[in-house]
C-alpha positions as CSV (number, residue, x, y, z in Angstrom):
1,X,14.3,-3.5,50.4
2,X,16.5,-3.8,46.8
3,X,12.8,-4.4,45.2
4,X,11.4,-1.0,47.1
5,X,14.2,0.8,46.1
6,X,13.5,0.0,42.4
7,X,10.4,0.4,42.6
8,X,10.8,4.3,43.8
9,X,13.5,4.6,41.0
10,X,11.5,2.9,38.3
11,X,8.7,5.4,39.4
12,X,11.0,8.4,39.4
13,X,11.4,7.6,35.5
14,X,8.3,7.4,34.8
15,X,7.8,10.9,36.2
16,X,10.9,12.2,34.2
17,X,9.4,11.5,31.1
18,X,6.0,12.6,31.9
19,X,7.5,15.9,33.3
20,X,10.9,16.1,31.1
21,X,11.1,19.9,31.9
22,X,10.9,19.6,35.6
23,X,13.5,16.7,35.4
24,X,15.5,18.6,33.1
25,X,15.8,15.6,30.5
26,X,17.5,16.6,27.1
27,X,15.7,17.1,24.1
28,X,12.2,15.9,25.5
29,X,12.2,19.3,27.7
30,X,11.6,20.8,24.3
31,X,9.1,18.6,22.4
32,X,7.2,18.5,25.2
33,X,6.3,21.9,24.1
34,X,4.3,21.1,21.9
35,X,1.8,19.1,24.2
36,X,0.6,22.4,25.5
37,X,-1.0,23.3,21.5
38,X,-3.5,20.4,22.6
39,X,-4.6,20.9,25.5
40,X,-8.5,22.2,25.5
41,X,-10.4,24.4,28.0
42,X,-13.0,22.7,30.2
43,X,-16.0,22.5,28.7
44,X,-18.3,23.2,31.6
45,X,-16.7,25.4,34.5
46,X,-19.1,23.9,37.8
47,X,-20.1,27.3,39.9
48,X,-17.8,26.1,42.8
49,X,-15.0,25.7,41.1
50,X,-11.6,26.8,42.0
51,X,-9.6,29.2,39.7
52,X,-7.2,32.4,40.3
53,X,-7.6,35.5,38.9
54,X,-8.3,39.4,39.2
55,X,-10.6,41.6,37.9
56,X,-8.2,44.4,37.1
57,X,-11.5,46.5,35.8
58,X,-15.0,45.9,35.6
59,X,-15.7,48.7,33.6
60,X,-14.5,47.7,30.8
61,X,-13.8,44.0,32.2
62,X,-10.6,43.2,32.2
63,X,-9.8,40.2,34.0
64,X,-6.1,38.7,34.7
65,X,-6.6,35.1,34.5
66,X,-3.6,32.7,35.6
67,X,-3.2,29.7,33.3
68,X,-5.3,27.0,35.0
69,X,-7.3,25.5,33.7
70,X,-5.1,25.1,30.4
71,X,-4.9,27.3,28.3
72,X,-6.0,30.2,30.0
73,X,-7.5,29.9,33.4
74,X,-11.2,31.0,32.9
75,X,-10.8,33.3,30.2
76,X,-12.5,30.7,27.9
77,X,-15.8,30.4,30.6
78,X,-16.1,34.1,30.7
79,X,-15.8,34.7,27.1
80,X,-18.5,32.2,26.3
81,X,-20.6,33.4,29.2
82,X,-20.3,36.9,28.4
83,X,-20.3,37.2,24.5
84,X,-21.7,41.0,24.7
85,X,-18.9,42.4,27.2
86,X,-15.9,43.8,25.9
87,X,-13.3,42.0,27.9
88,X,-9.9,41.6,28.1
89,X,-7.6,39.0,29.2
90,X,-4.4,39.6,30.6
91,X,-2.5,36.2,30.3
92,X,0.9,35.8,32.6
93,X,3.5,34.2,31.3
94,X,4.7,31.5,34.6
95,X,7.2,29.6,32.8
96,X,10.0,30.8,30.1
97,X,8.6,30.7,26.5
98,X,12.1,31.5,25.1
99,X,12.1,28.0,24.2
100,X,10.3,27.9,20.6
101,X,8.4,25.0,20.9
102,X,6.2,26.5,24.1
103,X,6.1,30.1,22.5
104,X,4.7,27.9,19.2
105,X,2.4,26.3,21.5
106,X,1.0,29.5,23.2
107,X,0.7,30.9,19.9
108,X,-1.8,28.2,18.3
109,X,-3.7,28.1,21.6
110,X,-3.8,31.9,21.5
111,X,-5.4,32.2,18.0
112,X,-7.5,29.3,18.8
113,X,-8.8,31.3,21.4
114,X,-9.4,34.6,19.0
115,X,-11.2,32.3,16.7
116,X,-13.6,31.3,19.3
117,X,-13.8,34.5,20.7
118,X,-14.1,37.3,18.1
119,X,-15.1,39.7,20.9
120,X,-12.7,39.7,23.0
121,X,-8.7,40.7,23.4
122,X,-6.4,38.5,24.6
123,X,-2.7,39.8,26.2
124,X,-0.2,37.7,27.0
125,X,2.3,39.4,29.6
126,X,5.7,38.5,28.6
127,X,8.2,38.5,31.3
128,X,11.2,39.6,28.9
129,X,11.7,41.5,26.0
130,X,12.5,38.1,24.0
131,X,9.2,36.5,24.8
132,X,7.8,39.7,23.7
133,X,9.4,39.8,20.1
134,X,9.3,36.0,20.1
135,X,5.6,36.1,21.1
136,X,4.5,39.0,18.4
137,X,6.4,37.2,15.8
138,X,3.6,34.1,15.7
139,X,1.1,36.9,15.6
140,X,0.6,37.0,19.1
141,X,-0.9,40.3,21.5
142,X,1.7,40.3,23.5
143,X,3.2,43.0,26.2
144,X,6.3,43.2,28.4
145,X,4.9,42.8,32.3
146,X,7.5,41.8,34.4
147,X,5.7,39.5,36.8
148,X,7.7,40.2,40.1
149,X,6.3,44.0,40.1
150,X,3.3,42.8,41.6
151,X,4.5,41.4,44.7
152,X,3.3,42.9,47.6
153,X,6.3,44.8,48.6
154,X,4.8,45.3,52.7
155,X,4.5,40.9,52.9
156,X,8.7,41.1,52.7
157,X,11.0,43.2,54.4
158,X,14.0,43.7,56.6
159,X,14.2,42.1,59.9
160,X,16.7,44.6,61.7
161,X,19.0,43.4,64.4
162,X,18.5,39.5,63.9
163,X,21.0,37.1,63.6
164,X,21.9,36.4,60.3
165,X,23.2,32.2,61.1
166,X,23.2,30.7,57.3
167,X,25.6,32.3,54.2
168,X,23.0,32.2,52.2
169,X,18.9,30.9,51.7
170,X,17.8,29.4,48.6
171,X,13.8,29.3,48.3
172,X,12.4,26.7,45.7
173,X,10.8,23.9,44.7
174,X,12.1,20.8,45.2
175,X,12.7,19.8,41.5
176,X,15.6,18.9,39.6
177,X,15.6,22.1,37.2
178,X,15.7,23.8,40.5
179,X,19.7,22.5,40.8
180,X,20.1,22.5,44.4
181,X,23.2,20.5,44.1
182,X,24.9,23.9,42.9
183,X,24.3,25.0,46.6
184,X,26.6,21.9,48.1
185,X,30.0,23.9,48.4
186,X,28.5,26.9,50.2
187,X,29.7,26.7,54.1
188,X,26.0,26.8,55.5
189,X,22.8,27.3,53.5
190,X,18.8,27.0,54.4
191,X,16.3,25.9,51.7
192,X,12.3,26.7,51.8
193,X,10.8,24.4,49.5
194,X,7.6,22.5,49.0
195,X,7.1,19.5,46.3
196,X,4.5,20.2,43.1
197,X,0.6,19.0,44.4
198,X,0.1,16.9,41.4
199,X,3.1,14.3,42.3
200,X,2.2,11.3,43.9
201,X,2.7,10.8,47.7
202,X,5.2,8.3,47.0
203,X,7.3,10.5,44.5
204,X,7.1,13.7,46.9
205,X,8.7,11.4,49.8
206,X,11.2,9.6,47.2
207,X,12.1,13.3,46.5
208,X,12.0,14.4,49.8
209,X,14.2,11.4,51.4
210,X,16.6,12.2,48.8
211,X,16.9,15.8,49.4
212,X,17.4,15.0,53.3
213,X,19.9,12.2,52.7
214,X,22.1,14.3,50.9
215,X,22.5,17.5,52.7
216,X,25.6,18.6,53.3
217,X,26.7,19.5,56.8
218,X,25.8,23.1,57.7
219,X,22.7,22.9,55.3
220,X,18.8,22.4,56.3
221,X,15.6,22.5,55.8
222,X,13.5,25.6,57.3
223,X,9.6,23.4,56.6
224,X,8.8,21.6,59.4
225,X,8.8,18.0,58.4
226,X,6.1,15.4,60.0
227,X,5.8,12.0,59.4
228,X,7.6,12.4,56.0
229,X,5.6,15.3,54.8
230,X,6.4,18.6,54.0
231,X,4.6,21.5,55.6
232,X,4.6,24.8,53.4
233,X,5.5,27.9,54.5
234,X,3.6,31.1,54.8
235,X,5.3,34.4,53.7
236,X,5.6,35.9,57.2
237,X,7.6,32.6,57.7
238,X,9.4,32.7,54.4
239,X,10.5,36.5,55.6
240,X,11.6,35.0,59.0
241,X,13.9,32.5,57.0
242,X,15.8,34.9,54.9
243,X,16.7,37.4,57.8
244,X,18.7,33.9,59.2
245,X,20.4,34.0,55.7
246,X,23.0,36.5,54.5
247,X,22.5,36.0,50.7
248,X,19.2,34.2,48.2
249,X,20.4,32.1,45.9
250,X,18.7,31.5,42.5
251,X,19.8,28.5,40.7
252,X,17.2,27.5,38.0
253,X,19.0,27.5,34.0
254,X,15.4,27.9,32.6
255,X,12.0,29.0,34.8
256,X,9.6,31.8,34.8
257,X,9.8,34.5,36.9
258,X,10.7,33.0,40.1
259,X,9.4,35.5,42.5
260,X,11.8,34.2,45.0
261,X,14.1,36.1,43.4
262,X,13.1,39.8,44.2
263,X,11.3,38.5,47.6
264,X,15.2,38.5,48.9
265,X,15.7,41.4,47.4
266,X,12.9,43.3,48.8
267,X,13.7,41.5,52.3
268,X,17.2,43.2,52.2
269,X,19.4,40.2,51.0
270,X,22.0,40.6,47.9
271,X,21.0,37.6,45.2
272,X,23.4,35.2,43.4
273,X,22.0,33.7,40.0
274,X,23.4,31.5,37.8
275,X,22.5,33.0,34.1
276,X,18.9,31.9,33.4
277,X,15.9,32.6,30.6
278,X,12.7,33.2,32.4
279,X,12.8,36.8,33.4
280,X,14.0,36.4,37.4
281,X,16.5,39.3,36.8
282,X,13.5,42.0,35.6
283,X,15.1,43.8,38.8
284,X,18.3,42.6,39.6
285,X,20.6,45.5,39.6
286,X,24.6,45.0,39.6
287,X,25.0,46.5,43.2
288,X,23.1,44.2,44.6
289,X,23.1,41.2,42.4
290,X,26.0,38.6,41.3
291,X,25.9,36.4,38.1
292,X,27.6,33.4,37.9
293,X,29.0,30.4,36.4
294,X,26.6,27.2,37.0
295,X,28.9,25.2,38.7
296,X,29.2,24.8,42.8
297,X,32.3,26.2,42.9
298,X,31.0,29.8,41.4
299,X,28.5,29.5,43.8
300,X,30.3,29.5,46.8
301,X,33.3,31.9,45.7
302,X,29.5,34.7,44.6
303,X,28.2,33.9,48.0
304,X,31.5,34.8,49.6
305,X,31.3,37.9,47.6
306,X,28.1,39.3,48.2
307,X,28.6,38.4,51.6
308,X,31.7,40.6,52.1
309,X,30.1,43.5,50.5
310,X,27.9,43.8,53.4
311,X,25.4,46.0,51.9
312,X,22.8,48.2,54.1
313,X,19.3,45.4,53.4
314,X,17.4,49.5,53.0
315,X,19.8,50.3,50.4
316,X,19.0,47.0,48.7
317,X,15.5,47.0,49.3
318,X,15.6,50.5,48.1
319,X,17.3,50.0,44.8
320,X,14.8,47.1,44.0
321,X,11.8,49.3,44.6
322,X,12.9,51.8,42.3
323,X,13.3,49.5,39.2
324,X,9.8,48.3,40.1
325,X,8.3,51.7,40.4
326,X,9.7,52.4,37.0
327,X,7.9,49.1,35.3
328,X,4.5,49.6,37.6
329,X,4.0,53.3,36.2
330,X,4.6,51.7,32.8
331,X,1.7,49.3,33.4
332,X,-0.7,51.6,35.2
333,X,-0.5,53.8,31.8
334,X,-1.3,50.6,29.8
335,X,-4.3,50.3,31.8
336,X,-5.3,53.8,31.4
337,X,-5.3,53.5,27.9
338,X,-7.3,49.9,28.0
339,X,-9.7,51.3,29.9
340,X,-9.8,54.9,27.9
341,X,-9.7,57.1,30.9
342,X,-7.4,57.7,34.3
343,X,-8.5,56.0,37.1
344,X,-8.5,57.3,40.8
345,X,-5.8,55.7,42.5
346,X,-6.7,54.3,46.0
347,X,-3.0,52.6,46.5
348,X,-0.4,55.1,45.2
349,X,1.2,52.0,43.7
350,X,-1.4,51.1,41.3
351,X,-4.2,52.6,39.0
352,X,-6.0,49.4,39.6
353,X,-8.0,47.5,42.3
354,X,-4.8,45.4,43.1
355,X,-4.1,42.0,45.2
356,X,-0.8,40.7,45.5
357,X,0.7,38.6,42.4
358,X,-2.7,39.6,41.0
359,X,-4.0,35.9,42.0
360,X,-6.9,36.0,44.0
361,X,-8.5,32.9,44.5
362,X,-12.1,32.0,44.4
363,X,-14.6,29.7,42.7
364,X,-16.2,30.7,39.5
365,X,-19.0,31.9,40.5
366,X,-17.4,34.4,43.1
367,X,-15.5,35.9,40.2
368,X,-19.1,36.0,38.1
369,X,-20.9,37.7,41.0
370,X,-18.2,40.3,40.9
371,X,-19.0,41.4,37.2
372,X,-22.6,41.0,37.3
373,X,-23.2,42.8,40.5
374,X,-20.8,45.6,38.6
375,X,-23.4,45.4,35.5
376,X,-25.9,45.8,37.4
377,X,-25.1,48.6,39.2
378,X,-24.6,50.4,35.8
379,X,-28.2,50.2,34.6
């Protein structure tokens, strides 16, 4: 039993320094940075491959293309495959580049890509002004874009007259930068989570048995749990979960975006945070959000807080929506001018073909069918 136990330790610190970030280890969070300037697109994409992405536009083509494949998803495929098009790339930013050894790295990949790809534009959406300065400082195309304004705002909403049984809910993976352990002093508190696909089955349960092992009383888990392994969660189930809770807690020091965040905003439920770089408070609003000290204590006493303000979930919901509305017009006139002319809205919300988190998922050549049938259809 001793030798199993070190074994799962001994594998744990392997994983740490493999993945300093998501293990928080000091200094080798930041030079591992720099691995990113390395990594190369795929040389072939196969036709059934899997990627996420959007076609924004396919007149001109502008394609949002989420980060995997490294560096950026298939903007490389489409560039190469397509050297006559004029396309743009929108590249999101999904972790915090206010760290100057990951902005560095973005920047070489990004002027890697331009020298490949003489044709095309490339736009990184920044998630905060910083990453934005940060970003055009290495010579970088880059643009403010709050990620959370393109959550689907009707896939999370108030659940009026049920029982609200925990103080507060706190959605996220189950990672050490995720700081769960800030959580322990609140009375009662419910956790969605799921553990990263790439970890082995033997770290996910190590990380899992821990987790379970040291709950405090009053706390649990919302996944169903089978035979060790964790079940995800839908979003009509994630709602469910935060109408039991009374406040979302965001604990992270350093992440991207963390959608989690305005999810319990736009389901009715007042946030605490914990000061952070990654761009999670693009709509967090003073009414209706707390920031505090990253210890448990703070925790607990901003719980108690936002608890006793007892705030109408429509007013909150409301006051979210607004700050988005304000940075989705924003965007909608960037698009305009990419694509040279107004487009005819069919949501009032967008003045593009939208799909939530823009992150639609389909093999390659689903995505290539969509642009060619469009080509086509010109001539």
């Amino acid at each position: 039993m001793i030798r199993g136990r070190r074994r799962v330790i001994g594998m744990i610190q392997l994983y740490a320094l493999r993945y300093p970030f998501l293990f928080s280890v000091p200094v080798l969070s930041q030079l591992a940075g720099l691995q990113k300037m390395f990594a190369r697109s795929p040389q072939t994409f196969a036709p059934d491959m899997p990627i996420a992405g959007l076609f924004l536009s396919l007149d001109p083509p502008i394609f949002c293309s989420q980060p995997r494949p490294p560096p950026f998803g298939a903007a490389h495929y489409f560039a190469s495959r397509f050297p006559d098009e004029p396309f743009i790339f929108l590249h999101p930013v999904t972790m915090s580049l206010e760290r100057p050894t990951y902005a560095l790295s973005l920047a070489v990949q990004y002027h890697r890509f331009r020298k490949a790809h003489p044709g095309a534009r490339l736009i990184v959406m920044a998630n905060t002004d910083a990453e934005e300065r940060l970003l055009r400082r290495l010579g970088v195309d880059a643009l403010r874009v709050p990620q959370n304004m393109f959550i689907d705002e009707t896939m999370y909403v108030p659940v009026p007259g049920r029982e609200r049984t925990y103080d507060a809910i706190y959605n996220a993976m189950l990672a050490p930068m995720k700081r769960h352990d800030l959580a322990r002093l609140v009375p009662s508190c419910a956790y969605v989570t799921k553990l990263f696909d790439h970890w082995s089955p033997g770290l996910k349960r190590s990380q899992l048995n821990k987790f379970v092992t040291h709950l405090p009383s009053g706390h649990a888990i919302c996944n169903t749990i089978t035979g060790g392994i964790l079940s995800p969660m839908d979003h009509i189930q994630v709602n469910d979960a935060m109408a039991s809770a009374h406040v979302g807690l965001c604990l992270s020091k350093v992440e991207g975006a963390m959608y989690a965040g305005t999810e319990y905003l736009l389901a009715g439920l007042p946030v605490v945070s914990t000061r952070s770089k990654g761009g999670r408070d693009a709509f967090f609003h003073p009414d209706t959000t707390l920031i505090v000290d990253d210890n448990p204590r703070a925790v607990q006493d901003g719980v108690a807080a936002m608890k006793a303000r007892a705030l109408p979930p429509e007013y909150i919901r409301t006051t979210t929506l607004r700050l988005m509305t304000a940075e989705r017009e924003r965007f909608n006139t960037f698009m305009d001018a990419l694509r040279g002319r107004e487009s005819e809205r069919t949501d009032p919300r967008w003045s593009f073909r939208y799909y939530p988190k823009v992150q639609k998922c389909g093999s390659v050549s689903s995505f290539e069918n969509e642009l060619t049938d469009a080509r086509s259809a010109r001539l």
